[in-house]
Structure formats: C-alpha cells, structure tokens
VMD Tcl script that draws the C-alpha trace (Angstrom):
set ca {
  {-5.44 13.35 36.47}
  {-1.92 11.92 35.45}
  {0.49 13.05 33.24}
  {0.03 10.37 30.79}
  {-2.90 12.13 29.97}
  {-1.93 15.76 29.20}
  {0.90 14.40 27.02}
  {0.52 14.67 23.57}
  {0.84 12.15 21.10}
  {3.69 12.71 18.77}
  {3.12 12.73 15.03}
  {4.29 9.77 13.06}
  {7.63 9.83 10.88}
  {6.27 10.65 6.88}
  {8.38 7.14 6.29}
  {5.48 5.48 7.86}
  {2.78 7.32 6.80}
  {3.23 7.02 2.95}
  {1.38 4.41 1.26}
  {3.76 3.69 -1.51}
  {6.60 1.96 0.04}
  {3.76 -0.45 1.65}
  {2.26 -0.97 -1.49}
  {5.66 -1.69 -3.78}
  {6.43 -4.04 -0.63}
  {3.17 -5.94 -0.91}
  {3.59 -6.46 -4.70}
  {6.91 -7.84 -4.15}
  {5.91 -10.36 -1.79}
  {3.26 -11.47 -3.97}
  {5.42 -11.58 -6.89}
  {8.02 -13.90 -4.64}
  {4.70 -15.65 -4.17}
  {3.46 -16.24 -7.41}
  {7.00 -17.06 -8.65}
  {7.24 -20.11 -6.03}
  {3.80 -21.61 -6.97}
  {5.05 -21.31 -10.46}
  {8.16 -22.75 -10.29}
  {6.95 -25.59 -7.54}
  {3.59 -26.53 -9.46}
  {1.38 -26.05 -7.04}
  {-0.90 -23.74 -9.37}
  {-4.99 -24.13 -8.45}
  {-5.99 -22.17 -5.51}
  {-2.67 -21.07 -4.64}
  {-1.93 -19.53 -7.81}
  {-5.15 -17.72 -7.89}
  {-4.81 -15.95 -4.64}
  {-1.40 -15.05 -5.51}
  {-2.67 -13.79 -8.67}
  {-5.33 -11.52 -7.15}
  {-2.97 -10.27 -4.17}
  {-0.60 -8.98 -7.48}
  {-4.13 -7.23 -8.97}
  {-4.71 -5.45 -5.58}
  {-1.35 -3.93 -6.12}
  {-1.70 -2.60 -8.95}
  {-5.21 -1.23 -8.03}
  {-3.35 0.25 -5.13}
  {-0.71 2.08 -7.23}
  {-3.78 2.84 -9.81}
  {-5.39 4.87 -6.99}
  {-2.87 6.51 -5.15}
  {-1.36 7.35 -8.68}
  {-4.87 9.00 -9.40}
  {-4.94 10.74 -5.97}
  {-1.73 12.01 -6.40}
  {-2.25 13.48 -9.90}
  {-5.21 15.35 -8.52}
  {-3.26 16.47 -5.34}
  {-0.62 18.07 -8.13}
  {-3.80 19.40 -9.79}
  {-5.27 21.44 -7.06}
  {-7.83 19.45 -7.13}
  {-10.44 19.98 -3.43}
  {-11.67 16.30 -3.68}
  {-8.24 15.09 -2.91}
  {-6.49 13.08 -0.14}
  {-4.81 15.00 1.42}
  {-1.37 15.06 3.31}
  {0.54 12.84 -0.15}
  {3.32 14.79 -0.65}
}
mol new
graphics top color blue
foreach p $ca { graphics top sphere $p radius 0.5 }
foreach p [lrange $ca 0 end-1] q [lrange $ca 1 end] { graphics top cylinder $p $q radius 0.2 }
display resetview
C-alpha cells in the first residue's frame, strides 16, 4: 500500500464551507445581470432567467435563514455544522 493512502484528508477552511458568502455572491451576480439586460434592452428570455436566478437567492437565504434559526433553537431536525 502507499502512503497516499494512509494520509488523511484535511478538513476544509469554515471560509469555504459556509453557504452564505456563496449565496450573497450569487445574488450579486445576478443583480449585475439583471441590471445589464435592463439597462441594454434586451428584456424577453434574458430578463426572465435573470429574474429567477435573483428568486433562487432569496430562497437560498430564506432557507439557510430558517436552518439557522432552528440551529439557535436547539432544534434536532437541524443542519448541522452552521455556526
């Protein structure tokens, strides 16, 4: 057997393993997104799916806001490992 196999595989940093910063970074870019079709016409499609990439956002802050309430609540049904 080689070594690369009995060495363990380190955790990653918390940076990376938080979803918030991923989600605020998302809803930026769609924002940027939404702002161009806006300002350049292009509306139709293009506005639509900009539209709905801005709604998953928010339904991503909506849950992780949820789980983290009931990770502050104690709650067993949580994800765990957010804070």
């Amino acid at each position: 057997m080689s070594d690369a196999a009995q060495t363990p595989v380190p955790e990653l940093p918390k940076i990376l393993r938080e979803p918030g910063p991923v989600i605020v970074v998302g809803m930026a870019a769609w924002l940027v997104a939404t702002i161009v079709a806006l300002v350049t016409g292009v509306g139709g499609l293009t506005l639509q799916v900009c539209l709905w990439g801005l709604g998953v956002g928010v339904l991503g802050t909506l849950i992780v806001g949820v789980q983290l309430a009931a990770v502050r609540r104690g709650s067993k049904t949580a994800q765990q490992g957010l804070e």
